[in-house]
N, C-alpha and C positions, 0 to 999 in steps of 0.2 A: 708785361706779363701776358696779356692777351693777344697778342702777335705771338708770341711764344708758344704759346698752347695753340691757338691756330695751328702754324707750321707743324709740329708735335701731329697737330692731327691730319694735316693731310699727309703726312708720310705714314701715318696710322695708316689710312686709308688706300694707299696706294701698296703698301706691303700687302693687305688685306686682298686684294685686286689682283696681284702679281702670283697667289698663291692659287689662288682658284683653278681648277681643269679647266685643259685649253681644248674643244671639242675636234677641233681644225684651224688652223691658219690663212687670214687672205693673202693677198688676192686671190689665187687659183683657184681655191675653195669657196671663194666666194661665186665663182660661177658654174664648183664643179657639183658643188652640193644644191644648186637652185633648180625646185622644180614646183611649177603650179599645180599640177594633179595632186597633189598633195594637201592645198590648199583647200580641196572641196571636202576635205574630213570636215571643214567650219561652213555650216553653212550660212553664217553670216562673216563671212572673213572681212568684204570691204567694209562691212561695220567697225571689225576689232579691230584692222588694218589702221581705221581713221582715228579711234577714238585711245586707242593706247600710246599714240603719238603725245611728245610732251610739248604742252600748251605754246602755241606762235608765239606768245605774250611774253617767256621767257629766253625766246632766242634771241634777242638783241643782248641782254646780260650775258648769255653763256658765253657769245661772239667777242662782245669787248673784253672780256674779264681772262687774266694770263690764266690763274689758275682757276679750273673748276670741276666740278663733276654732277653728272646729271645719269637718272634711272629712270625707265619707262618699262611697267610691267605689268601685263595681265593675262586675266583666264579667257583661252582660246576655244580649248573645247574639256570634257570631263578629266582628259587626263594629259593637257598640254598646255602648258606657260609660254608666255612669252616674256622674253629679256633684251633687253637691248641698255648695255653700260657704257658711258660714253665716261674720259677720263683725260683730261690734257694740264700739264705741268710746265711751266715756263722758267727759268732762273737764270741769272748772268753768268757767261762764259769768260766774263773778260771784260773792258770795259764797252764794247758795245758785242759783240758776240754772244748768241743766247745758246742757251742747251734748250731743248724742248722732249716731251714725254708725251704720247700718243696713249691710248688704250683704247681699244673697242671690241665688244663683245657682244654678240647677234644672236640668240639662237630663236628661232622664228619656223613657221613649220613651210616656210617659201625657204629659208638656206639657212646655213650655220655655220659662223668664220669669227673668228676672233686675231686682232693681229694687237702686237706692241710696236711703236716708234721710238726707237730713238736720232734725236734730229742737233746736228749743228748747223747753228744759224749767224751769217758775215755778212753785216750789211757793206757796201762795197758804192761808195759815192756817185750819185747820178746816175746808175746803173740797176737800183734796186736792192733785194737782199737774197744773195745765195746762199744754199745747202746741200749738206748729205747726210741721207737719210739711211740708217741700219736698222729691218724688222729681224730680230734674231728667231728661231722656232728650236727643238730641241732635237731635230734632223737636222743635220750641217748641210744639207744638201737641199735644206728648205729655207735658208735664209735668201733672204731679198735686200739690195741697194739700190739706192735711186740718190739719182741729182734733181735738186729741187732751185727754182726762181722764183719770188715773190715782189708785187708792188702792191702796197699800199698795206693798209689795214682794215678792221673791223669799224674806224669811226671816219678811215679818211670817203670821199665821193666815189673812190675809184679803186675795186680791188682785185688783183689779178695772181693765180696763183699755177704755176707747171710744175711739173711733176713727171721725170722719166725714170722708170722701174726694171731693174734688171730681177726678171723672179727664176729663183732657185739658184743662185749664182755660183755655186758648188756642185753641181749638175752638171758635168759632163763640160763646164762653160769654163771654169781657173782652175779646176781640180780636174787629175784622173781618176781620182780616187774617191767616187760621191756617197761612198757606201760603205759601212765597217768591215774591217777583215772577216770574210765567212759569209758578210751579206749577200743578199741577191740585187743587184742592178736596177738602176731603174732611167736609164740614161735615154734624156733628150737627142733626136736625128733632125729636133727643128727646135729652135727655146723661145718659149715665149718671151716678152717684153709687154710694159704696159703703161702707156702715155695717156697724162690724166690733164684735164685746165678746168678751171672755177674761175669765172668771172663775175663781179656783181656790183653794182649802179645803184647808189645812193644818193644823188646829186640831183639837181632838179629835173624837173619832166618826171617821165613814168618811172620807175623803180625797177631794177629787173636784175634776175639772178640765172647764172648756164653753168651747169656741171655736167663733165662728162669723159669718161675714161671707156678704153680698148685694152681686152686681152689681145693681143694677137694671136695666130693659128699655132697650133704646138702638135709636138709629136713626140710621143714617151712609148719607148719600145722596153716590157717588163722581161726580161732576161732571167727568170725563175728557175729553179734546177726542178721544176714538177713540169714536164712536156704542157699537160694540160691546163695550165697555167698563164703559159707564153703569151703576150698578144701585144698589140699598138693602140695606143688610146691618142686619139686629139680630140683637142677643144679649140673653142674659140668665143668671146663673152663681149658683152658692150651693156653701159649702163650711163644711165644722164638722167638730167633732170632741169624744168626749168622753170621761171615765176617773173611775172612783168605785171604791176600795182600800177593806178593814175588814183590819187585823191582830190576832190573839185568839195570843196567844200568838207560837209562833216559825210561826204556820202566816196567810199571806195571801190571801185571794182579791180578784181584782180583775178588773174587767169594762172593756172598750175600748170605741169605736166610732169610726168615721171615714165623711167622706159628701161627694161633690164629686159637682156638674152642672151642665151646660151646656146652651143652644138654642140655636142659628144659625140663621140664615134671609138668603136671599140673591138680592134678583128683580131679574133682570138685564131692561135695555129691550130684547134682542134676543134675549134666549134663555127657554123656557116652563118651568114648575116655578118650585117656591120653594127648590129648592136646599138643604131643611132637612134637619140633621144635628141630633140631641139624643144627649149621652151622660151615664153615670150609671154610678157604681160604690159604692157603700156595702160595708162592713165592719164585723164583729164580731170582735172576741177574746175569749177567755174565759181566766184563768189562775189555777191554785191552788200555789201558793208553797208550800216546806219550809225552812225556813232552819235551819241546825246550824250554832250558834253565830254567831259575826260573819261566816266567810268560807268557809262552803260554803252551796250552796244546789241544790234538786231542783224542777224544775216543771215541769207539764204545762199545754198548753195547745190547746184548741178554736179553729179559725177560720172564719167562714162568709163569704165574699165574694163579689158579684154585680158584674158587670158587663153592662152594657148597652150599643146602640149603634145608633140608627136613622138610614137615608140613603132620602132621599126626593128622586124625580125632578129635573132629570136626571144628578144621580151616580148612581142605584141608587133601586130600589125595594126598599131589603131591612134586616134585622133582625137581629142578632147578639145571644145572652142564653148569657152563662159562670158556671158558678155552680161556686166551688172548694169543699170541705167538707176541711178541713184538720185533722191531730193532731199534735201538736208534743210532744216530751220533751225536755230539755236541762237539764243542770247546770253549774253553774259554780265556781272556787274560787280564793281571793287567798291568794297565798302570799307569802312574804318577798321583799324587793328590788322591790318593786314588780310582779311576776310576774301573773299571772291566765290561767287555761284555762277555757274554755269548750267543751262538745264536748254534743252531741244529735243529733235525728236527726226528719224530717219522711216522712210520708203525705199527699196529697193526694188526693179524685177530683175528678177538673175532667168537668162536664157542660155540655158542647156543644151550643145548638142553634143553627140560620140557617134564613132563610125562603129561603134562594138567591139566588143572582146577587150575595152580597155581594163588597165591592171591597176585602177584605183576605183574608190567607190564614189556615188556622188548621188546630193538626194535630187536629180533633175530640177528643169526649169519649176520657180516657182516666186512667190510673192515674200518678202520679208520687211517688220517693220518694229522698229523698235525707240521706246523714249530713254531718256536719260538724266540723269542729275548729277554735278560734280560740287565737290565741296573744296575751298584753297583757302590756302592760311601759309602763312608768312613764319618761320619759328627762329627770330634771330635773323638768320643767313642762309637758313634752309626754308627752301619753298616747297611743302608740299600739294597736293591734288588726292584725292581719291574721286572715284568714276563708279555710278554702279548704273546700268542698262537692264534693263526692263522688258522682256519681246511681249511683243501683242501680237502675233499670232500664235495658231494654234501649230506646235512642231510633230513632225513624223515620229518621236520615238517617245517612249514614257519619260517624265517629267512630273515632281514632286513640285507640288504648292506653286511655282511660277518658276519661268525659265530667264533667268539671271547673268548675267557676264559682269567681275568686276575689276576695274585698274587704277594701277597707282602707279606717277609721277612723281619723282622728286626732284630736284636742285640746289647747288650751294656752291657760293662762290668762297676762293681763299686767299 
């Protein structure tokens, strides 16, 4: 009966999911809607960047576990949330053949993409396990295929995962027809593709994880019956990530890195300029681990992250370069009944430059510092977190009784 109700409910759950507005769809949108000038509406963004993330402590469960679902969400600035819904389904195709279920949904004030998978999966002897993948969207001309190859898994030492994307594949690419009778055109002169690989080392020695995928360059000529309308847009996107752990006793250090960018370009038939926007934000983490015994823990941690962001005629001739230099201390500790506290406390200097006349706002170079407290508990099979932060300085704009940021984590597996 309780396997029964389980199941019951994550199809609950996944109906619930599947219903929700789709803002945009990835890939494309994952790197056409990415821009960090945007990011400076928060002036403590790498604080909420870091701290709305759902706790390390739970990714080994999400990894192993076929079915799960996991929320990470909080308050960015007075009138912006952030969401990030992650949702993966696994079930038998066959007797070794799996179907699998993707979901993810982003909305973030750096980009906003949401896509769905659906994936058959053939393991194929001594060779690994192949796939094909179908993201459907509700433009025909927006669906995406890819062939996928996978080795190993979430518990074996060694796991390797490709990924080749064909985006928009009813775009001018197997269809003539990418667009409803009546429509206006929107027909690719170059198509993008998008080749992604995850590797990641569980085995002894140091630990270490590489993701990283390519838009390639595209070219979408808009064929509009409004002259003033007409124009060519390309892009081009690249995004990765990586992480290499050594543990020598109860003491870890482990080093991060994360790296997303984009180029747009956009020559309209009536108006002059190219209309280009290129953004770029990279990231470093630096952390040295204490552990005292199973369930206390002390670390400190170094953060250096840049952000970039250039606008070229005629939205702006201008240049936006952020560069936060970040110190992080926090501890954490699991106590009985499922319990866990997490409490530390963040420094930032965020350095400001702009060549002028840029077309976002930004509260310039200055000092940011803020503590924190989280509370976890265990409910059954759902893990949650709540986060609430604390600023200790003083902020540029009016602020009732103390200025506050809070978020919530959740997880369950099924």
């Amino acid at each position: 009966m309780r396997s029964r109700q389980g199941r019951h409910g994550a199809w609950l759950l996944l109906a619930c999911l599947l219903l929700l507005p789709v803002p945009a769809r990835a890939s494309y949108e994952e790197f056409s809607t990415f821009s960090v000038g945007k990011t400076e509406d928060d002036d403590e963004f790498l604080f909420d960047q870091e701290l709305v993330r759902s706790p390390a402590d739970w990714h080994g469960e999400f990894d192993r576990a076929l079915n799960a679902f996991r929320s990470s969400q909080g308050c960015f600035t007075a009138g912006q949330w952030h969401v990030d819904n992650e949702l993966k389904v696994q079930v038998p195709l066959g007797d070794t053949a799996r179907f699998v279920l993707d979901y993810r949904d982003i909305q973030d004030m750096e980009a906003t993409y949401t896509w769905t998978r659906l994936e058959a999966r053939f393991p194929i002897a001594n060779t690994g396990i192949w796939g094909f993948r179908f993201s459907p969207s509700f433009e025909k001309s927006k669906h995406d295929m890819a062939a996928l190859w996978r080795h190993g898994n979430a518990i074996t030492p060694l796991e390797v995962q490709a990924v080749f994307t064909l985006e928009d594949i009813f775009n001018n690419f197997w269809s003539q027809r990418q667009v409803k009778v009546g429509g206006e055109a929107e027909p690719y002169t170059r198509h993008p593709f998008e080749p992604a690989l995850d590797v990641t080392w569980r085995g002894r020695g140091p630990q270490f994880s590489v993701r990283a995928k390519w838009l390639t360059p595209s070219s979408k000529d808009f064929d509009t019956k409004d002259p003033a309308l007409r124009r060519t847009e390309k892009l081009w996107g690249a995004k990765g990530d990586g992480m290499v752990a050594q543990t020598l006793g109860r003491t870890t250090v482990r080093g991060e890195f994360e790296e997303v960018q984009a180029s747009k370009y956009a020559y309209w038939l009536q108006q002059p300029g190219d209309h280009h926007n290129f953004n770029s934000r990279w990231r470093i983490k630096g952390t040295l681990q204490q552990d005292f015994g199973l369930h206390a823990h002390v670390a400190l941690h170094y953060f250096y992250m840049e952000r970039t962001e250039v606008w070229r005629p005629p939205i702006a001739n201008a240049t936006i370069n952020v560069i936060d230099r970040c110190v992080m201390a926090d501890s954490w500790f699991h106590g009985p009944a499922g319990l866990g506290i997490w409490i530390g406390g963040l420094r930032d200097r965020v350095t400001v430059w702009d060549s002028g006349g840029i077309p976002v706002e930004t509260t310039n170079t200055r000092y940011e510092d803020r503590a924190f407290f989280s509370l976890q508990k265990l409910f059954g099979r759902v893990r949650l977190q709540g986060n609430e932060g604390i600023e200790l300085d003083k902020e540029p704009y009016p602020v009732t009784f103390h200025h506050d940021k809070g978020f919530i984590q959740l997880q369950t597996t099924f």
